[in-house]
N, C-alpha and C positions, 0 to 999 in steps of 0.2 A: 352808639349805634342803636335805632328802635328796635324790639322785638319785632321779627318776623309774623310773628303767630299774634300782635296786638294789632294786626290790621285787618285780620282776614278772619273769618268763621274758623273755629278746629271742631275739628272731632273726631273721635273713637275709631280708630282701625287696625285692626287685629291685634288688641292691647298696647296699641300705642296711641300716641297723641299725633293728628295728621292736618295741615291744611293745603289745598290749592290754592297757590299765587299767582298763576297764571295758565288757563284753562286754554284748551287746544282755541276756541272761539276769540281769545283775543289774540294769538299768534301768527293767525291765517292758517291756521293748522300744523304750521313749523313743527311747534315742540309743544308739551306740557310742565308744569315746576308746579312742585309740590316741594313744603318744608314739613320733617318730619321728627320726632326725638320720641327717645322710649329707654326701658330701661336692660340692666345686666341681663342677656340671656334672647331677650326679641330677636326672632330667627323666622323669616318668612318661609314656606318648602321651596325645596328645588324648582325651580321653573325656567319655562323655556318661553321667549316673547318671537311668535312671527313675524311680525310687523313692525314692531320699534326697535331702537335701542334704546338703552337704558343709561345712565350717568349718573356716577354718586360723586356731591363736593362733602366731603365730613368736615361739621361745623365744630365741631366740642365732642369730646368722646373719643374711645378708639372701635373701630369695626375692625371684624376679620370678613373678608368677603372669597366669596368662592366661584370661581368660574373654571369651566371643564377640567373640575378639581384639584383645582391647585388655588394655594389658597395666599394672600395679602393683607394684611394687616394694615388700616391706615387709621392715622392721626386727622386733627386739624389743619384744617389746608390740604388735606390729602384727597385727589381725584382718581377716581374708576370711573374707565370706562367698559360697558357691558354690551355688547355686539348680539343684532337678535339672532337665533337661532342655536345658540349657543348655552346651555345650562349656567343657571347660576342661583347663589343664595348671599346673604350673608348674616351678622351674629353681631348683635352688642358686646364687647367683650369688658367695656368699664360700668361705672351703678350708672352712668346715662349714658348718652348719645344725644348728637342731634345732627341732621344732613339735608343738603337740598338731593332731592333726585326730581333729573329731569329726562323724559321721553320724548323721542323724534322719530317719526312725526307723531303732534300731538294723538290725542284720544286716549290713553290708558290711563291718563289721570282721572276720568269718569269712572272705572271700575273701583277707581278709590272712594270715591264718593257713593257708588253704589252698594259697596261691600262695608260701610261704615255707620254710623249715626251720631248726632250732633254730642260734642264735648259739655260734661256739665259745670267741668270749672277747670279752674287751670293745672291741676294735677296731672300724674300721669300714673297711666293705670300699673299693676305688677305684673310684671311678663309672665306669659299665659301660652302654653303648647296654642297654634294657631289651630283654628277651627272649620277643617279640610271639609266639613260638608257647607260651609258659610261658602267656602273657596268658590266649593265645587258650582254650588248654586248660581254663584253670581259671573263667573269668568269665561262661560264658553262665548258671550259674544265676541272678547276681548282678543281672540286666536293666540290664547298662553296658555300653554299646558303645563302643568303639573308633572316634574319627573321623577320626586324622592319626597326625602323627608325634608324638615329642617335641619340647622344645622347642631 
């Protein structure tokens, strides 16, 4: 099976390694996919999405993910689903990860592109407390708020 990430631009978002596979504009606006991988400890804050939901497939790796706290553990093959309006976060909990998440209806995968800058090589970065004034800066058009910390 090809890498995901050797077809498409990556780059840097919130210490991790991130690319769009499929941008709201070639969906008809359906959904957005984004593949993403990072390492032990990448914990994006609590947020809350008005307008989309959310869905994680975990590729490699284990996450704990959290939604109106209570908290799930998945493996490989393992799917969440995140319903908007509803808080959530979630946590690398092995030395990697890697997941598709996808948003419906598209558009939030732009804030990923806007909150990020181009990868310089195929590493990945070391998990890094995320950078709540980057957040804060880039996300109010996205109507997702910010409820807590990470995890």
């Amino acid at each position: 099976m090809p890498d995901l990430f050797d077809e498409v631009d990556t780059r840097w978002f919130l210490g991790s390694r991130m690319a769009v596979v499929a941008p709201a504009a070639s969906t008809g606006g359906a959904y957005g996919v984004m593949v993403q991988e990072a390492t032990k400890g990448f914990s994006p804050p609590l947020h809350r999405h008005e307008r989309e939901d959310d869905a994680y497939l975990v590729l490699e790796g284990e996450v704990t993910f959290r939604l109106n706290g209570e908290d799930r553990v998945v493996g490989p093959g393992g799917f969440v689903f995140l319903p908007r309006g509803i808080p959530h976060t979630f946590r690398v909990e092995s030395e990697t990860a890697r997941w598709i998440e996808i948003v419906s209806p598209g558009g939030f995968e732009q804030w990923h592109l806007d909150c990020s800058e181009p990868a310089g090589d195929s590493g990945l970065p070391p998990a890094a407390p995320a950078d709540i004034d980057q957040i804060l800066n880039t996300i109010g058009p996205y109507a997702t708020h910010i409820e807590g910390p990470p995890m």
